[in-house]
N, C-alpha and C positions, 0 to 999 in steps of 0.2 A: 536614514539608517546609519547608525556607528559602524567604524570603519573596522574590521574582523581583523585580526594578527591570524595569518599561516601558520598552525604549527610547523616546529620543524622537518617533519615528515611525511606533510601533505605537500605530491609534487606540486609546482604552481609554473605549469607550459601551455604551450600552445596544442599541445599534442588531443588532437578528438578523444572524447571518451567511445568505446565504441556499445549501444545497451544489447542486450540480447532482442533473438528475432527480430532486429535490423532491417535485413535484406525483406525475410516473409513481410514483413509490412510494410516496408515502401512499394513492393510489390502489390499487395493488397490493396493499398490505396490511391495509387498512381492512376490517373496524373495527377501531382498534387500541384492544387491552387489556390489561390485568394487568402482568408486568414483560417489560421488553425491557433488550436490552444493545447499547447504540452501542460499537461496540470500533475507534472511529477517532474519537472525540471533536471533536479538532479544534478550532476557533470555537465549536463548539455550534449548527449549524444542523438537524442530524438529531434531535440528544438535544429541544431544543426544539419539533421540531413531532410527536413521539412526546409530548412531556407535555402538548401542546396538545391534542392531537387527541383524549387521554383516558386514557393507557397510568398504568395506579395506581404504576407508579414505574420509573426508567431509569435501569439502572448504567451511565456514562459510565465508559470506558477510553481511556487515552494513555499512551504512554511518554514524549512532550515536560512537562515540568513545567509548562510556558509556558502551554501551555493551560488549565490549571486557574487558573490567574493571571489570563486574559484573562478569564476564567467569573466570577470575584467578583463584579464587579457586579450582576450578574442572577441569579445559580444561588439565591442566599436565599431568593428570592420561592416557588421548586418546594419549600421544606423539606425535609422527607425523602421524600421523590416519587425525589429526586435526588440519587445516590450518586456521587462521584466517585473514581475509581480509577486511582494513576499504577500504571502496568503494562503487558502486553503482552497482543492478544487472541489469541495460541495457547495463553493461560491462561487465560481464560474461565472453562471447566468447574471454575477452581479458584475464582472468584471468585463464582458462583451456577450452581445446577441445577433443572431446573423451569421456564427459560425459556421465555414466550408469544413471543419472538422476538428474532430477531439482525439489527441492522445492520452493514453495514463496507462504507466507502469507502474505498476502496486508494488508498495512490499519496501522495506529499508534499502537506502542505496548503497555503491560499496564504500563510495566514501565516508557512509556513519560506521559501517561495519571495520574499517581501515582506522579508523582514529578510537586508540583505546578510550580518551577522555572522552567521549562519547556514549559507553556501556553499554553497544549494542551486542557485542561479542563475548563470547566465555574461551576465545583463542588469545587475548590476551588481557590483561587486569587492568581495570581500572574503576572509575567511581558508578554505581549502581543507576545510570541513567534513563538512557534510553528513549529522551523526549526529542521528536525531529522537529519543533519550534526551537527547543533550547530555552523555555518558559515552562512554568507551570508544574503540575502533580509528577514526580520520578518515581521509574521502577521501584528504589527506594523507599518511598514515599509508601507507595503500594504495601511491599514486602513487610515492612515496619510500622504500619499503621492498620489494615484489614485484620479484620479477625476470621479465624481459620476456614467458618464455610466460603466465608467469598473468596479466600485464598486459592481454596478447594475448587470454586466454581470456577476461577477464572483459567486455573491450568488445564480444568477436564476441558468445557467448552470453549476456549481460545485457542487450548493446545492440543486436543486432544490429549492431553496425559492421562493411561489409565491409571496409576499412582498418584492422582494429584491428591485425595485424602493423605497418604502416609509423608508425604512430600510437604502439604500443609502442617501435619503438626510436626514434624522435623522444623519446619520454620521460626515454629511458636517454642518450640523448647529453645532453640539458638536465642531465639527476642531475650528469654529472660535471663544471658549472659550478657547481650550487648548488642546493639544494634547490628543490621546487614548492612555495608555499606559500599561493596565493594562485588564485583561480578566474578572474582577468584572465590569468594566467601558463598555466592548462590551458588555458585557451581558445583563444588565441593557438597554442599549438602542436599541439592540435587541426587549427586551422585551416587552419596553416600544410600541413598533410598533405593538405589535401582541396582541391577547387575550390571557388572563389567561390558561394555561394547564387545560387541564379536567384530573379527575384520570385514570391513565391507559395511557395517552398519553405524547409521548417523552417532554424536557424543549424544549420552544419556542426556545432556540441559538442552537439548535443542528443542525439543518441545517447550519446557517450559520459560525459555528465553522469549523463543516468538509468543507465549502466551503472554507476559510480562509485559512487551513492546506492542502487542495491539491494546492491550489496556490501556496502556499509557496515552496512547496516541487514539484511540477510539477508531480506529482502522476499520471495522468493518461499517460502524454508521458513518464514517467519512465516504464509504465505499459506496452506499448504496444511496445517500446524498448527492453524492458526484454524478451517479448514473441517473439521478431525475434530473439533477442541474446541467446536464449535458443534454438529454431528452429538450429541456426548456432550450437552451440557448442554440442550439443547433437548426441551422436552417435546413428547408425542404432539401433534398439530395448530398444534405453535411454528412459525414463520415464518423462513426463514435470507432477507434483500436484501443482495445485494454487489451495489455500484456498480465498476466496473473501469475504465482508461482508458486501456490500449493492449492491441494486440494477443495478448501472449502471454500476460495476467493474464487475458484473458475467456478464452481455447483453455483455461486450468488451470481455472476456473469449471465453464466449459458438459463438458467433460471432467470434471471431478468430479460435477456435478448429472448427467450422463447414464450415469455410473458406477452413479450411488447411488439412480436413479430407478428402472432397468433399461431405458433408453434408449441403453446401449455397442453392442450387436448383436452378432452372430456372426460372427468374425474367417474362420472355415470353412466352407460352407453346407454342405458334406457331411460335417461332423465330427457325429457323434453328439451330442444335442441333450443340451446340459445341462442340472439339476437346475434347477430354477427357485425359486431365491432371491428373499425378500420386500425388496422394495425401501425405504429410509431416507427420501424422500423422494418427493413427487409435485410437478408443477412441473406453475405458470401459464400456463407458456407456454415453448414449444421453443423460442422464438425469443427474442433481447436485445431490450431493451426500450431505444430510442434518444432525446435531445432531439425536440421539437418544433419546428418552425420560431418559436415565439415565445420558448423557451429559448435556440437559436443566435442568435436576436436579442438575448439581454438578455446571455448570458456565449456567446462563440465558444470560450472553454476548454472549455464540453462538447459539443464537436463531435465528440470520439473517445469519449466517455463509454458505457457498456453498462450497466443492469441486467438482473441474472438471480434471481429467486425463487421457492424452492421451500418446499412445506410437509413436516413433518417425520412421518412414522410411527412407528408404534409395534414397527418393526424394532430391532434390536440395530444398533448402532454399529459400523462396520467403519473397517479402517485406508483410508488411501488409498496408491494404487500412485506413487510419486513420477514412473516413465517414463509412465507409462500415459496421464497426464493432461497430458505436456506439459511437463514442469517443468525448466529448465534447469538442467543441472549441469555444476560444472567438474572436468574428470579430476581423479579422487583427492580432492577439495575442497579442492584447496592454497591457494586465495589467500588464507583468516583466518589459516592458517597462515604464511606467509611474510610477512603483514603483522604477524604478532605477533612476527616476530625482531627487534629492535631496537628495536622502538618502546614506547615511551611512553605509559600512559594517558593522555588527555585532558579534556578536561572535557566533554562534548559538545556519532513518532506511527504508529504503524500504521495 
């Protein structure tokens, strides 16, 4: 792997990243041992307190390269404790089997969100990104190449935005001035679609930012990949913590651990009781595991934050039902496809 230049204003120390719900999950999971797999790497704040706490070794997974970059400093000191892996975690099971446990924090880390040339943000400007490989189709890409229903579909169902109709053809009228290419440039016409924020309430592009950035990155089918390939690779009493942080990543969660625990129920009370299937998992607790008022106090970021963890049986691996659990899909899945007409490779975490 080529060797990444720091920008100027990504710190590069020794200093721990600290992720949200920390504490609740090491708690959770404890005692930790044997090998675990972080498949959202990151900073390195989960891989390090899994090596800390005593785990005899932690395969680190990213598809941003940047993160293994940031890790040089420190990663030396784990020797082979600590394997790093650029990749994706719905490959996992290709990466090791036999798993004592699985972490994964969903969702952009802060350091894509801190590096304007990155495009994850609409807090400060920069080029219309938003890819966490740093290869392949950009928001960009997206923005300036779909035509308007899949524009439309992808802000309502990724974003929920209910103006993603009016918000799409605002996009389409700007195309026939000049391309979008810049996250000052979405925002603005974002904006311009919606009313003024009241105090207390999120920027108007914030839905459609995070719908942009799960396109890009196909987040939710990365999401519900990772949670079979974690089912496969996870040994008899292995540990699966997802961290989630909005709403329709925990509904795919808790809908998959209640899937695969035997906690879905019976759609019929009077349908004739079916065969009873050995469940893949048994879970901590039916409920999310939420910050504490002294975590809202140190990061307000994890205020939407959930953990959900289950332990693993020695059941057979089943697929997961893509509706069943929630999982939003765009008619036909047109939108990779309409953003691969015309466009260009790029240059670009799970």
């Amino acid at each position: 792997m080529a060797a990444t230049v720091l920008p100027p204003d990504l710190p590069n120390d020794d200093a721990p990243h600290i992720p949200v719900l920390l504490r609740p999950l090491m708690a959770a999971i404890a005692p930790v041992k044997g090998v675990w797999l972080d498949g959202t790497f990151g900073a390195g704040g989960y891989t390090r307190a899994l090596l800390d706490a005593g785990a005899d070794k932690v395969i680190a997974v990213d598809r941003d390269p940047l993160a293994f970059e940031m890790a040089a400093p420190w990663a030396a000191q784990y020797g082979a404790r600590l394997e790093m892996v650029e990749g994706v975690f719905s490959k996992m099971d290709d990466y090791a089997q036999g798993l004592d446990g699985v972490v994964l924090d969903l969702g952009v880390s802060s350091m894509q969100l801190d590096l304007a040339e990155r495009g994850f943000s609409f807090m400060k400007d920069g080029p219309l990104d938003m890819r966490m490989s740093q290869t392949g189709i950009s928001a960009a890409d997206i923005v300036n190449e779909a035509d308007e229903n899949v524009l439309a579909d992808i802000l309502f169902h990724y974003g929920e935005e209910r103006a993603s109709r009016r918000i799409a053809a605002a996009i389409l009228r700007y195309r026939e001035v000049g391309p979008i290419t810049t996250t000052r440039a979405f925002s603005r016409i974002v904006e311009g679609c919606l009313p003024r924020a009241k105090p207390g309430q999120s920027h108007p592009a914030t839905r459609s930012f995070q719908a942009l950035r799960i396109a890009v990155n196909d987040e939710y089918g990365e999401l519900v990949a990772g949670l079979e390939a974690a089912e496969r690779g996870l040994k008899e009493g292995g540990q699966l913590a997802v961290v989630t942080f909005h709403s329709i990543e925990d509904r795919m969660v808790k809908r998959f651990f209640q899937a695969h625990s035997g906690g879905a129920g019976h759609a019929n009370r009077y349908a004739p009781e079916a065969v009873e299937e050995k469940s893949q998992f048994t879970l901590k607790s039916r409920k999310a595991i939420g910050p504490d008022a002294q975590e809202l106090d140190e990061n307000p970021r994890s205020r939407s934050a959930k953990l959900r963890v289950g332990r693993r049986t020695d059941a057979t691996a089943i697929s997961v039902d893509r509706r069943a659990i929630g999982m939003p899909q765009l008619p036909e899945g047109k939108a990779r496809k309409s953003a691969k007409r015309g466009s260009k490779p790029g240059r670009g975490k799970s």
